[in-house]
Each structure stands twice: as structure tokens, then as C-alpha cells.
N, C-alpha and C positions, 0 to 999 in steps of 0.2 A: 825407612820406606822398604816392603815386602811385597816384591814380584812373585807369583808363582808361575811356574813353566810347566806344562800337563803335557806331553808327548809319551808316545809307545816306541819310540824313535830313539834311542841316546844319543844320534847323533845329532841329530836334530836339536835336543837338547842341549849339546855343547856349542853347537853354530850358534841359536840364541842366547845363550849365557853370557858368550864371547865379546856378541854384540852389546851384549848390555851391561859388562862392566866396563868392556871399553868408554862406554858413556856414560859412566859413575856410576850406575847401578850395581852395586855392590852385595846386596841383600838380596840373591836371587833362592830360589828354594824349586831344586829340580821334584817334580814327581813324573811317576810313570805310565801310570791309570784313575780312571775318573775313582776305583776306589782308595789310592790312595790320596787323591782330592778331597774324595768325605772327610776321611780320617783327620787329615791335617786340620780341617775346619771345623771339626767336631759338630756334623753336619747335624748323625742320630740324637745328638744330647740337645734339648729343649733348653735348657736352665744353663747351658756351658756358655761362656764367654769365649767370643772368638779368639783366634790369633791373629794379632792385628796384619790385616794383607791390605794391599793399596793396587792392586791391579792382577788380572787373571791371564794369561795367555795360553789360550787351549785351544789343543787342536782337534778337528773336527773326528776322522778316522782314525777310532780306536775301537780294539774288541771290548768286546762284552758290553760294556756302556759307551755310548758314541759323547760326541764333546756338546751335540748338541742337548741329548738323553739328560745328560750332566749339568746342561748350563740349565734346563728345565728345572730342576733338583733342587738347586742353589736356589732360583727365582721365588723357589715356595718356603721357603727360610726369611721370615722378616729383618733378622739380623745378617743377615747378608745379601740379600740383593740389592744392596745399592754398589757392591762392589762392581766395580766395570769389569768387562770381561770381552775380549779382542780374539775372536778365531784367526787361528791360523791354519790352512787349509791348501791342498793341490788340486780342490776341487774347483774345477771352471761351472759347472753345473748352476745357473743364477738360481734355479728356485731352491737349491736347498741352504744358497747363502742365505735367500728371503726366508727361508723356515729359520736357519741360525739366528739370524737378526730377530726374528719376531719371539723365539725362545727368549728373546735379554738379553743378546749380545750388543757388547756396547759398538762394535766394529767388525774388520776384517779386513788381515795380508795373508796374501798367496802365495807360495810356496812358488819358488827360491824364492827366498827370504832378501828382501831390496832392504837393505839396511836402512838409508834416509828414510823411506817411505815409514817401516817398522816405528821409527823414533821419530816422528811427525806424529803417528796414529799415537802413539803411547803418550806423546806431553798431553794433546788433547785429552784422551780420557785422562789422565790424570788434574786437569785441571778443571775437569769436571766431577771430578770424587773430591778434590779439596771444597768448590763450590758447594757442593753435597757436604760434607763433613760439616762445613763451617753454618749450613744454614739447618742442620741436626743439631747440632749444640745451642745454635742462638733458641732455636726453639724447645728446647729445653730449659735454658734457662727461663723463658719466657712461660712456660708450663710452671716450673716452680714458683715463679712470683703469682701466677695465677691462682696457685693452690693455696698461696700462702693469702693473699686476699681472699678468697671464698672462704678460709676458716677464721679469720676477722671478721670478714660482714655476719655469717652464720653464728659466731658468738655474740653479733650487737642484738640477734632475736632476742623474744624475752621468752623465759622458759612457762610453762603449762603451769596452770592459775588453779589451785584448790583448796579453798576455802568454806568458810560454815554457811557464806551467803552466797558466794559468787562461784564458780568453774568458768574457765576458758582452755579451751583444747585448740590447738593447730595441728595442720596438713600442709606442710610447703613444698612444693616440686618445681623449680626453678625450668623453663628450658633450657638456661645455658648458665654456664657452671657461677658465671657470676649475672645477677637478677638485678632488677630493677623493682620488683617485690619486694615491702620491708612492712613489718608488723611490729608495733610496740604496745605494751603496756603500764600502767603504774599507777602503784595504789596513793592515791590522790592525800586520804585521813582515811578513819574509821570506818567509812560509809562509803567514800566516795573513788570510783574507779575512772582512768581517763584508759580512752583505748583510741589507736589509731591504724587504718590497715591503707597502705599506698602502692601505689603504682605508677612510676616515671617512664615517661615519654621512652620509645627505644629499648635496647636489653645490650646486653652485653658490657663492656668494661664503661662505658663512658656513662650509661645510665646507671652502674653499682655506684661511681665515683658520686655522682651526683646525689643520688639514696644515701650515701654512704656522711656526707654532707651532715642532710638534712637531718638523719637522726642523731648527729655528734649533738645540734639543738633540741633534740622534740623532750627532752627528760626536763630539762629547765623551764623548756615554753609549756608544760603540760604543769610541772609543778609551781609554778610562777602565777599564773595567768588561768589554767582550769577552764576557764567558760570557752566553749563550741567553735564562738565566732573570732576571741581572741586568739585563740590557738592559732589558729584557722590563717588569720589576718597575720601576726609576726612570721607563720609560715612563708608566706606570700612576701612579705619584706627580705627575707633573707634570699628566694628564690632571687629576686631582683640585682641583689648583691652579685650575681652571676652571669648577667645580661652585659652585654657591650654591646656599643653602638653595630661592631663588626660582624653580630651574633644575625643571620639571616632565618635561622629561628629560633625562635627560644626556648629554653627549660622552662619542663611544667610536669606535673603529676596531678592525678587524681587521687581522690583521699575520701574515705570516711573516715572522721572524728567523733568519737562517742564517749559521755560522759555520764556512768553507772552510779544511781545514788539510791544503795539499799535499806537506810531508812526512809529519806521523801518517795521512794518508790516510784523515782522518774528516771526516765533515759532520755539526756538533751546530746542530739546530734549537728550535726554537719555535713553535706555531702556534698564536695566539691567535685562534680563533672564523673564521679565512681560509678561505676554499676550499680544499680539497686539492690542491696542488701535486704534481708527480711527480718521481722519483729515478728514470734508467736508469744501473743500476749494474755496472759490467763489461760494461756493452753487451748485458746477458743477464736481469738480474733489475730489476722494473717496482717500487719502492716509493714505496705514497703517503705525502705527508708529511700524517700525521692530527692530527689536532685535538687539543691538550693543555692547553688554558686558555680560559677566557670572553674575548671581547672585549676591550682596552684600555680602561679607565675605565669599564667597568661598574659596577666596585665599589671601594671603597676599598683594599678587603686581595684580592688575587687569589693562586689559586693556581697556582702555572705549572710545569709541566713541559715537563722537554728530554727530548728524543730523539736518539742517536748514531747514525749509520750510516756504518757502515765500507765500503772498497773496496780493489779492488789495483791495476788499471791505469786505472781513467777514471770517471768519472759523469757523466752529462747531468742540469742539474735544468730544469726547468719549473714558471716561475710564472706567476701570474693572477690577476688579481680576477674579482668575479661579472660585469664587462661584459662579461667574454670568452665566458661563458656562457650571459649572458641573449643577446647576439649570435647565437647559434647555436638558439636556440629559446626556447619559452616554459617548459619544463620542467629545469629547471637539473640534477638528477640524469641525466638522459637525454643532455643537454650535456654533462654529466663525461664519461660511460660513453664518448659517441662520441671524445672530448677522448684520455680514455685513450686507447683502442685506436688510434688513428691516433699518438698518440705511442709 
């Protein structure tokens, strides 16, 4: 553990040193102005690693830079202001201990130095930088497990589709670093493409988990199974598998299901409870893909319907979930309307 002692004073600085090896403080580190304060801390250096300190004791009057000027300083340093820092002061003046205090100080003893008092202040802040420290690290660790999920989910995407019949391009912008957003695709045979774009209830870790789930399934139930409604339906069964009586509500997601077939020159969907997607069909006629079934695991038993739409030389489809919508204003049907016509 690393006290620093900031006084212009030396003697001042050997009364509080005294005090505080007497009390096992051993590791005490005298300086004598706020600029040998920087120095120590490696205040100017951006990319330096601190020197581990665990409490600051500075005193308010000093030249050139005062202890408050100084605790201001420290405060704008992301790596160091959570270090506590305790004025020590002969000033009676209350507003300028309220200015001390509002610079970041964690406290304040007054000059003569009341020993008890000094070592009461000090456990306290120190057991408020261990509280700090420990809940810095848990969240870190908890950052790395995060990152390390977000680049699992982001490798189950499936990568940009180009071929002699078919193109499929993505735009994914998550709000939050782990989504409830998932898009897959897979080429079925020769011909035929199954494609799926969803969106679960909620966002963040509990809605990835669940996403995260459903497509460990969707490669089997797409190559398995192929037709719209069966997808669609084993979807909905496995949701279920997730439900307990204890569950006050349930998992569920919205889905388009679509199934590209560039010889029969048909696209059979599915549109469980999604946004309306759009079909430009022969490059002349706008169809939206509409809604034919509740949400995914709403319910036990769903009932789903497919939609076919035929073409002769080309179709453009256009998917989305509601971000792309809410993105564009606060009125989601208004969002469609402008969505369509520019498509």
C-alpha cells in the first residue's frame, strides 16, 4: 500500500509520516509540491502506467499550484481519479473546504493534525478505493467475457452471398455490443436458397443468449426441413423448450423466413409478426412481404402461413428489423411508408 504526503512544510511532513508508520503505514512517499505530485504520477504521460498509490494526503496551501489547483489536475486524468485524496489544511474558511471537496476530494483534517481523527478519515477512504478497485476489475473481467461473446455471435453471421444467380449483402449495427439481431443464410441445392433475418424480444446479454440459441438450430432446421412453414413451426418448438411455468413472460422473436428458388423462379416466405420487408419484382412491381403468423414462441401451437411470389427475370428483396425503423424516426409506420418509396 502507497500513501503520498504533498506538503511545502517538512515538518509537517515528518509529523504525518510518524503518524502513519506508527500505524503500519510503512510505504509512505513524502513530496513537496503539486509539481512533484505530477511527476510521481506521471501525470503529462497519456499511455504511462501509473505508480500504484492507494491514497493522497495534500495539503491545501502551497505556492505555485495550491492542493486544490492540483486535486483539479489529477480529477481530469481517467487513470487516476478514483484515487481518494484527503485535504489537509489550517484553513477554517468553510467555502473553500466546499471548493476542496467539489475539486475530488475525498475528505478533510485540520491542521494540528488530531491523529485518531487523521486514521479514522484514512481507513474510510481506503476502504472506499478497495470497494473502487474491486468493482474496476470485476468489470473488467466482465468486459472481456463480453467481447469475447460479441465475437462468437458476429462469427455465427453468415458471410456476403455472391453468386452467378443470387447476391445477398448486409448492414448490421447492433445497439448494444451484444444484439438480439441474427441473420442467417444457406444454400439449400443448386437452386434453392433458405434465408432467415430475426429479431428477439429485449437486446442485450439475455436476448444474444437466446439468438444465440436459436441459431446453434436454424442450419439443421433450414437443411432438414426447407419449406417456410416447417422451419418456421420446429422454430416455435424449440422456443418452447425455454418456457417454464416460472416464466412471466415469454421468449419470442420475430422472423422473416425465405426460401429463394432460382430455377422455379419463386420466393416462398414466412413472416412471423417482423416488419414488412419488400419484394421489387421484375424491377416493376413493389410487394410487401405481410405478416402471416404471431411471433416465434408466443405460443405453444402457432399457426403459420406461407406466401409464394413468383417472378420472371429478377427480384430485389429488402429486409429489416424495427432498428432500421425506429433509426429513421419516432413513428414506425411513417418510417415504413418513407422506407418503401425510396425503395
Amino acid at each position: 500500500m502507497t500513501i503520498l504526503l504533498v506538503d511545502d512544510n517538512q515538518v509537517n511532513l515528518f509529523v504525518i509520516e510518524k503518524i502513519l508508520k506508527g500505524a503500519g503505514y510503512d510505504n509512505c512517499v513524502s513530496l513537496t509540491s503539486a509539481h512533484a505530485l505530477f511527476d510521481y504520477l506521471n501525470l503529462d504521460d497519456e499511455n504511462s502506467k501509473t505508480n500504484s498509490v492507494d491514497l493522497i494526503l495534500l495539503d491545501i496551501m502551497m505556492p505555485e499550484i495550491d492542493g486544490i489547483q492540483a486535486c483539479r489536475r489529477i480529477q481530469q486524468v481517467e487513470r487516476l481519479k478514483h484515487i481518494p485524496i484527503i485535504f489537509v489544511t489550517a484553513l477554517e474558511d468553510s467555502s473553500k473546504l466546499v471548493e476542496a471537496l467539489d475539486a475530488g476530494g475525498t475528505d478533510y483534517v485540520t491542521k494540528p493534525i488530531n491523529k485518531v481523527e487523521l486514521l479514522a478519515r484514512m481507513r474510510v477512504a481506503l476502504r472506499l478505493k478497495a470497494e473502487i478497485d474491486w468493482h474496476t476489475e470485476h468489470e473488467k473481467k466482465i468486459q472481456t467475457e463480453l467481447d469475447l461473446a460479441t465475437h462468437v455471435q458476429q462469427n455465427l453471421l453468415s458471410p456476403p452471398l455472391r453468386e452467378k444467380d443470387i447476391q445477398m449483402e448486409v448492414s448490421y449495427y447492433p445497439s448494444f455490443k451484444l444484439a438480439g439481431d441474427m441473420y442467417y443464410w444457406h444454400k439449400i441445392d443448386e437452386h434453392r436458397y433458405g434465408i432467415i433475418l430475426f429479431d428477439m424480444m429485449g437486446h442485450g446479454i439475455s436476448a444474444s443468449l437466446v439468438c444465440m440459441f436459436i441459431s446453434s438450430v436454424l442450419r439443421e432446421a433450414i437443411k432438414s426441413l426447407v419449406d417456410p412453414e416447417q422451419v418456421i413451426t420446429e422454430l416455435n418448438r424449440y422456443m418452447e423448450l425455454l418456457h417454464s411455468e416460472k416464466d412471466e413472460i415469454p421468449y419470442y422473436f420475430t422472423a422473416i423466413y425465405l426460401v429463394i428458388d432460382t430455377e422455379a423462379k419463386t420466393v416462398e416466405y414466412v413472416n412471423a409478426g417482423h416488419p414488412e420487408g419488400y419484394m421489387l419484382v421484375d424491377e416493376h412491381t413493389l410487394v410487401p412481404l405481410q405478416r402471416g403468423s404471431c411471433p416465434v414462441g408466443f405460443f405453444e401451437e402457432m399457426d403459420v402461413q406461407k406466401s409464394v411470389v413468383s417472378f420472371e427475370n429478377d427480384v430485389q428483396i429488402l429486409l429489416f428489423t424495427d432498428g432500421a425503423l425506429e433509426s429513421m424516426g419516432p413513428c414506425e409506420n411513417e418510417s415504413a411508408l418513407r422506407l418503401q418509396k425510396t425503395y
